[in-house]
C-alpha positions, 0 to 999 in steps of 0.5 A, a space after each residue: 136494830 133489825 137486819 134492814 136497818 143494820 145493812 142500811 147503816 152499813 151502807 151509809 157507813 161504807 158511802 161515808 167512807 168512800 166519799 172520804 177516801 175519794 180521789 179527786 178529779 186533778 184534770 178538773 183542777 188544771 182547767 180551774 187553775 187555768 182559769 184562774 190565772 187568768 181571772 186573778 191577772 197572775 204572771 206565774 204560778 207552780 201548784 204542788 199537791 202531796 198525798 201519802 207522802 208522793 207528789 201526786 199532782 205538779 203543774 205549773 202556769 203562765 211564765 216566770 217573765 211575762 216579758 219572756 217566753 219560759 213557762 213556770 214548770 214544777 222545778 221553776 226557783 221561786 223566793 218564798 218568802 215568809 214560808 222560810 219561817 217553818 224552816 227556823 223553827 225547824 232548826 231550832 227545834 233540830 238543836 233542841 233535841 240535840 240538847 243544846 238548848 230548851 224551848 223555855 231557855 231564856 234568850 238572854 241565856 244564850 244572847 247576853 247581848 239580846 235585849 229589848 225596851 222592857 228589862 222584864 221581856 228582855 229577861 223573860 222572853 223565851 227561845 219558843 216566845 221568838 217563833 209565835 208572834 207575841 213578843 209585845 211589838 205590833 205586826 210588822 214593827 222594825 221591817 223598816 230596818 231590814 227592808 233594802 238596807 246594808 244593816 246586819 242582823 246584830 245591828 237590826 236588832 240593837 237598833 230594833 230593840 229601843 222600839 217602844 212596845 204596844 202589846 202586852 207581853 205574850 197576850 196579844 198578837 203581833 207579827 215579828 219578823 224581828 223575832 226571826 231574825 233574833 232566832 237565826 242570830 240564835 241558831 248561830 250562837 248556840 250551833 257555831 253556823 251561821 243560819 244559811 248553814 245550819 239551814 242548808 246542812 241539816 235542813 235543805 241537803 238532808 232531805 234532798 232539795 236539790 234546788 233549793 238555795 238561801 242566797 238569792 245571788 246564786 240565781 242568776 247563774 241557775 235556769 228555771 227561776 220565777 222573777 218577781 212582777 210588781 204593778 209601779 206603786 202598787 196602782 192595780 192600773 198599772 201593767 205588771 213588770 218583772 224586778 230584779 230578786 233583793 238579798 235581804 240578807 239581814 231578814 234571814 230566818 223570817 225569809 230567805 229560801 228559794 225553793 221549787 214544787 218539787 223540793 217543797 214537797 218533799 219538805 211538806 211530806 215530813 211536816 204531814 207525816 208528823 216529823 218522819 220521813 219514811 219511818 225515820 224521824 227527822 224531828 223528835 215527836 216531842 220537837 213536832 208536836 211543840 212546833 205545830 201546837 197553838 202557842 197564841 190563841 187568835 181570833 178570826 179565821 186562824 185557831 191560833 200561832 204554832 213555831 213557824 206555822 199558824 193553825 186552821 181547821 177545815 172541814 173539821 181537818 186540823 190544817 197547819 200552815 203559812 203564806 208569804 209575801 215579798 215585792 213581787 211574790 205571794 205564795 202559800 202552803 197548807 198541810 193536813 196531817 192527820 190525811 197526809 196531804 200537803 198543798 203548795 202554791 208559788 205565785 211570782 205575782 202580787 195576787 191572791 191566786 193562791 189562796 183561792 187555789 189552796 182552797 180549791 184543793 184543801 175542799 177537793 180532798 176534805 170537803 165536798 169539792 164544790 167550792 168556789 173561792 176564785 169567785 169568791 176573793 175576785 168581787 172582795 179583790 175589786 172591792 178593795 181596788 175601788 178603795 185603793 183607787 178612791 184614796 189615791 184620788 182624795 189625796 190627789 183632790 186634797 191638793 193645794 195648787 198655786 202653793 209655795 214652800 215657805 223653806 227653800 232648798 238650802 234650808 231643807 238640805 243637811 243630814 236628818 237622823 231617826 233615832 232608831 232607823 237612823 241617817 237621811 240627807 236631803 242634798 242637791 240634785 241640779 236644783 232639786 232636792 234629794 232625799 236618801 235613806 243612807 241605810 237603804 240607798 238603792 231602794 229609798 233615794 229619789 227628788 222631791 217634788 214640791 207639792 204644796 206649803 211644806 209638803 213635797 212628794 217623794 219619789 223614791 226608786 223602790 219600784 214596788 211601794 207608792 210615792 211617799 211625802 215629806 212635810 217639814 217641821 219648824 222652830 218658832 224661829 221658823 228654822 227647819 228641825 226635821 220632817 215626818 214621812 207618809 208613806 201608804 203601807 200595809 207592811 211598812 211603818 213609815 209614820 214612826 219615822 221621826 226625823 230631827 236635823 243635826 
């Protein structure tokens, strides 16, 4: 190569690299988050960037109440849903390099009392097969039993495990919560503390997150808290209005943190400086390196199922991270250690702001910076309204007007049981019938309104979930012998509900 072409490969060499090591405009970012907030209809959102260890960019937008004043600032509390699941992994990880328990242990040898519907999972599944979503059930199996209910966690699962099984074991994925809350019961078994403990005396305190709690009842007495905003039965016409925080302590280990941009950046900064903090490890390499590789393979746009984190590549960057949601919350974060940047967004909203801005940030930093993804999810967003609003009408039009039941109210009244879920009475209510869910009785009560032949709708208290209908089953002798529940979810498996009259 002669001295011209050496120079000038020099030079592309040295572009390359300054385009790589650029920093990003982060005012352009206020305006284009701004903007966002306003396009995506989203009540509050807190944006975290961490570079090299430091908080270098924290902003928050729009307000923790829309019907309130207060503004979201970079310390405002948001439950954080489902991101709590890096946490659990995390302190498992923590007890298996105390030496209390392995990766590949068995549950059963620390659980005598985990079981399972199959007698060959139950005696194979392993502590990691908790924490990577292929346990054999199908997403979101069993999250009727922690959802809103006075069940704890032993109970849950007992109950949980004579749910029959549609995957086959450690093959395919299939989103556990359950598992979660199996590995926190762990976490109690092997260390003697209870997952909220554990959590916050070798997690939470440790790294210093001041504000970070694991009780939601705690948050009334605390300032700066983001409030969760629902549209009522998730009708995308109807106004947002914030609800009060749910405990859902029996889901703790697949959620139950409330954390802030702040103390989540300190958080992420250990995760993007694989396990250290400084130069002090606050997980073993072998511990990060088991947390953060693919232990699924998945299709689509995730490489596949980490403990507590799924894996991604962007921009030829390997990216790990984890969204969640909750009525009322979504929210995200991503982090790219091998560039030690960390993004977090917190939204109390039920859009997808989020993602559109964690995005925005990760091709700031790994791409070219011209990506546009708030224009890109808001036509795929009204899109999805249209076939929301289309379905709600067809069920509308599907009416049969000038029906009447053929079971009355003293025929349908009496106690119902699902052999997993459990109890609903149908009772009285000055003439109208009533249907609880005695394990969720705040959430899932509400009158039954007739609407035709045997089907009555159901108009239940949650303020986040659609109206649900009831339709009644008969013996040949036309006695009432239980009813079916369709409920419209994506979260929720309410048509596995089967309810028989005792």
């Amino acid at each position: 190569m002669n001295l011209r072409n050496t120079l000038l490969a020099s030079f592309l060499i040295l572009g390359l690299f300054s385009f790589a090591q650029r920093s990003p405009d982060l005012k352009k970012l206020d305006t284009y988050i701004a903007d966002a907030v306003t396009k995506f209809d989203q009540p509050g959102l807190a944006v975290g960037i961490v570079k090299d260890g430091k908080l270098v960019y924290d902003k928050g937008f729009g307000k923790l109440d829309l019907a309130k004043s207060d503004p979201v600032t970079p310390n405002s509390i948001f439950f954080i849903a489902s991101m709590s699941k890096a946490f659990t992994a995390c302190a498992v990880g923590l007890l298996v390099d105390d030496g209390k328990l392995d990766w590949n242990d068995p549950v059963v040898q620390h659980m005598p009392w985990f079981k399972t519907p199959d007698p060959y999972v139950t005696e194979h599944m392993m502590v990691k097969d908790l924490l990577c979503h292929r346990s054999g059930w199908i997403t979101f199996d069993g999250d009727l039993l922690w959802y809103g209910t006075d069940l704890d966690q032993r109970e849950i699962l007992a109950r949980h495990a004579n749910e029959p099984m549609s995957l086959p074991f450690r093959d395919e994925f299939g989103y556990s919560n359950l598992m979660y809350i199996a590995a926190a019961q762990l976490i109690e078994e092997v260390s003697g503390r209870t997952w909220d403990e554990f959590v916050t005396e070798r997690i939470i305190t440790p790294l210093g997150m001041s504000r970070t709690t694991v009780d939601t009842k705690v948050l009334a007495g605390m300032s700066d808290v983001a409030m969760p905003h629902v549209r009522s039965g998730q009708n995308p016409d109807a106004p947002q209005v914030s609800m009060p925080y749910q405990s859902l302590e029996g889901a703790d280990g697949a959620c139950g943190i409330n954390s802030t941009i702040t103390d989540l950046a300190k958080w992420d900064a250990m995760w993007a400086n694989e396990g250290k903090v400084g130069e002090e490890a606050f997980i073993s390499p072998a511990t990060y390196n088991a947390i953060t590789s693919i232990h699924l393979a998945m299709g689509g746009r995730r490489d596949g199922a980490a403990l507590g984190w799924f894996v991604e590549e962007n921009n030829g960057e390997t990216v790990i991270t984890h969204s969640g949601g909750m009525p009322g919350f979504i929210l995200n974060h991503a982090v790219v250690p091998d560039k030690d940047l960390a993004v977090i967004c917190l939204g109390n909203g039920e859009s997808y702001s989020v993602f559109a801005i964690t995005n925005k940030v990760l091709d700031l930093y790994l791409g070219n910076g011209k990506a546009d993804p708030v224009a890109d999810i808001i036509p795929r967003l009204a899109k999805r309204d249209e076939r929301e609003n289309a379905r709600r009408a067809a069920r509308t039009e599907a009416r049969m007007k000038d029906t009447t039941p053929s079971a009355d109210l003293s025929a349908i009244a009496g106690t119902y049981v699902d052999k997993i879920y459990g109890e609903a009475i149908i009772a009285d209510n000055f003439g109208r019938p009533y249907l609880t869910f005695t394990p969720a009785q705040e959430l899932f009560s509400g009158d039954l309104e007739h609407w035709h032949y045997d089907t009555w709708k159901w108009n239940h208290a949650d303020p986040f979930l659609e109206p649900g209908y009831i339709t009644f089953q008969f013996d040949t002798d036309h006695k009432v012998t239980g009813f079916k529940v369709d409920l419209h979810s994506p979260d929720f498996h309410f048509h596995k509900l089967d309810f028989k009259k005792q």
